[in-house]
C-alpha positions, -999 to +999 in steps of 0.1 A: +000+000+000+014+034-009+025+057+019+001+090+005-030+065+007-026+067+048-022+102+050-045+118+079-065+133+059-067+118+028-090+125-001-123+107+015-124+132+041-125+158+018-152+144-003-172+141+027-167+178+033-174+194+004-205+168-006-222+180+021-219+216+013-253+223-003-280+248-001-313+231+010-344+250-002-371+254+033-401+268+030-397+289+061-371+316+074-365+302+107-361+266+094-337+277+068-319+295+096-313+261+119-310+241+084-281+265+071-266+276+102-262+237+113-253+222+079-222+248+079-214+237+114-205+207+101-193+216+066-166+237+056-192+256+036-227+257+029-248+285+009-278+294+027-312+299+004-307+335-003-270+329-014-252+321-043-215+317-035-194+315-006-154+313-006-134+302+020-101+291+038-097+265+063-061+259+084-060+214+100-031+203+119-029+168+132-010+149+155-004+110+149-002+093+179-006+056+168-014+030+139-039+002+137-017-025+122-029-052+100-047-075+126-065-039+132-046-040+168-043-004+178-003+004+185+012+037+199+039+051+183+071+043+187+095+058+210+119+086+186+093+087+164+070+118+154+045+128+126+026+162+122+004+171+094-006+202+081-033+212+057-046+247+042-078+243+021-089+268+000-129+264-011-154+276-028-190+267-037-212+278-065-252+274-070-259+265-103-294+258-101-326+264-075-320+226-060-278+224-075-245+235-058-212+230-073-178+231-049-143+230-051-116+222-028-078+224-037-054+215-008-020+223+005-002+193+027+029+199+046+042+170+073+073+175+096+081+135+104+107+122+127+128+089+129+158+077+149+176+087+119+165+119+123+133+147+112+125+165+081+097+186+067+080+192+031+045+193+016+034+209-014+002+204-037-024+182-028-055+164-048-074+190-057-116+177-054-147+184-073-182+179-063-220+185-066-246+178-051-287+181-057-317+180-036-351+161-046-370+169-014-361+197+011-354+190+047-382+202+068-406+202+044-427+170+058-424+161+092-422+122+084-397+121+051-364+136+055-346+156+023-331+130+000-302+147-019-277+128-042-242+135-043-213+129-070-175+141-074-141+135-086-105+138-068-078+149-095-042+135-089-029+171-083-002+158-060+025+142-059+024+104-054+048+087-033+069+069-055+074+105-067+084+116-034+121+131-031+126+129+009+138+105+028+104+102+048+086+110+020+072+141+039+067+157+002+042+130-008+009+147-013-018+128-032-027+092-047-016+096-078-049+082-094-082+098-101-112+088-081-148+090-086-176+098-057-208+091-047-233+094-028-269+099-006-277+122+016-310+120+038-314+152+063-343+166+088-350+191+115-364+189+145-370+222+154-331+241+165-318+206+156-303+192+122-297+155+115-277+146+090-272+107+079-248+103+044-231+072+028-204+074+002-190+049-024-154+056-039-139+040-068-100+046-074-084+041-107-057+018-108-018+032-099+006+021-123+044+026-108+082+014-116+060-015-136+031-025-113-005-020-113-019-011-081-060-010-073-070+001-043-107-018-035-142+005-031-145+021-003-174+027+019-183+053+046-210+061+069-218+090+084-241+102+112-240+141+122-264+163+149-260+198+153-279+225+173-285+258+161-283+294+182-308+323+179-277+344+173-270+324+136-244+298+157-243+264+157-223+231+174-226+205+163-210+163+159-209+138+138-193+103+140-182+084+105-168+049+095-153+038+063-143+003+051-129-010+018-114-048+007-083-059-003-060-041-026-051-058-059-013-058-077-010-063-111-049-082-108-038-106-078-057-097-041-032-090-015-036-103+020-043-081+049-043-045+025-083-040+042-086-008+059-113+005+086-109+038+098-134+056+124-134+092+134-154+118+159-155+148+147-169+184+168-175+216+149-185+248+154-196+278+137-197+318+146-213+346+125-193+375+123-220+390+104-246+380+075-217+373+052-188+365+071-183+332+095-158+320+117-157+279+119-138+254+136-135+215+145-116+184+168-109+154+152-103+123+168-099+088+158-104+068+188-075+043+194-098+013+204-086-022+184-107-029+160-118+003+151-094+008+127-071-014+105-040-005+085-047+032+096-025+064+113-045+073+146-048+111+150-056+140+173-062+171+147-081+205+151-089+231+124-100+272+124-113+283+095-131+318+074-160+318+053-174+344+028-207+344+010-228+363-009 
């Protein structure tokens, strides 16, 4: 398995991110305020009805304090060893239509690891991601059936793929180095202040050809499950806890043993108008370190601040 496909926060989580970003069409004020001021909560960016584009810059860092090895047995890191990521993501999102939003997402990755040998740092461009998403039925609009939206995108191999890496810890490996395709459903509802989210995800990855193999990474699923609670002020917190799984990995058309990977994470967020067009938001990431959980996975601690503008 290729080192950039275990990043922290690799392409999935950005998918995930900028799906959700949509503007969902309520047929009241004050349920397109919870609606809009929960959904960016727990999105890097979402257009409220009476907007039509929003950019926006959001700074991650994370800390990785373990692996899940192949037997999905949580294991702490080892002693001299050290591995902090960075991420700047610069977004925007677009409505094209009443029900249709458009977004993109291009990344920056730096990562200072550390070794017995000794530490280095280096990042660069990362895989830049495309995706849209459209409503069929509003949230809110019937007290019994949720809004049903569908989702879709693409991750570009904008960065540079490990076996392309130059540093000895391969601390300048930024992307997969394959293109993948997205998609998705996304079922939401409010209950008054409060916003439910529930979205699963299917990911197909091209296969990685390198020094003369074929690599194919297997689909991968993830669930996600998200609440959030909006203010009379236009704030919102909010939470949401996500699980993805995908099968072996193939080389050059032969399965590999013991390439699965899980991965779990709980994730807090929080949002804080500045005024009608500009927004403060922020999260904590955590993946907990319970065996199991995870398999062929970093473990992280990561937190992320974040500016939005929309008009």
């Amino acid at each position: 398995m290729s080192l950039c496909t275990s990043r922290f926060h690799d392409a999935l989580l950005r998918v995930i991110m900028l799906a959700l970003t949509s503007g969902v069409l309520l047929p009241a004020a004050a349920r397109a305020q919870a609606c809009c001021a929960g959904a960016a909560a727990l999105t890097p960016g979402r257009l409220a009805p009476h907007e039509h584009a929003l950019v926006g810059l959001q700074l991650r860092s994370a800390l990785v304090l373990g692996t899940f090895d192949a037997r999905a047995k949580y294991v702490p890191a080892p002693a001299h060893t050290a591995e902090l990521d960075l991420e700047q993501d610069l977004f925007a999102a677009l409505r094209v239509t009443k029900r249709g939003q458009l977004a993109l997402l291009v990344p920056f990755l730096e990562a200072r690891r550390q070794d017995r040998d000794g530490s280095e740092f280096g990042g660069g461009l990362g895989d830049a991601n495309l995706s849209a998403r459209y409503d069929f039925y509003a949230a809110g609009r019937s007290q019994y059936l949720p809004g049903i939206a569908a989702l879709a995108g693409a991750t570009f191999p904008t960065g540079t793929p490990a076996e392309s890496a130059s540093r000895r810890l391969s601390t300048d490996a930024t992307g997969q180095g394959v293109m993948q395709g997205n998609f998705g459903l996304a079922l939401e509802q409010l209950y008054g202040r409060w916003l439910i989210d529930v979205t699963g995800l299917f990911a197909v990855r091209a296969a990685h050809h390198a020094q003369g193999v074929s690599e194919t990474l297997a689909p991968q699923w993830t669930a996600l499950a998200a609440l959030a609670y909006s203010f009379d002020n236009g704030a919102s917190l909010g939470g949401s806890f996500a699980y993805s799984v995908e099968g072996r990995a193939t080389i050059d058309g032969t399965a590999q043993a013991d390439t699965e990977r899980r991965r779990s994470w709980v994730t807090l967020y929080g949002l804080w108008p500045l005024s009608d067009h500009w927004h403060l938001i922020g999260h904590v990431l955590w993946d907990p370190p319970l065996s199991q959980l995870g398999k062929n996975q970093p473990q992280n601690m990561g937190l992320g601040v974040g500016v939005i503008r929309a008009w």
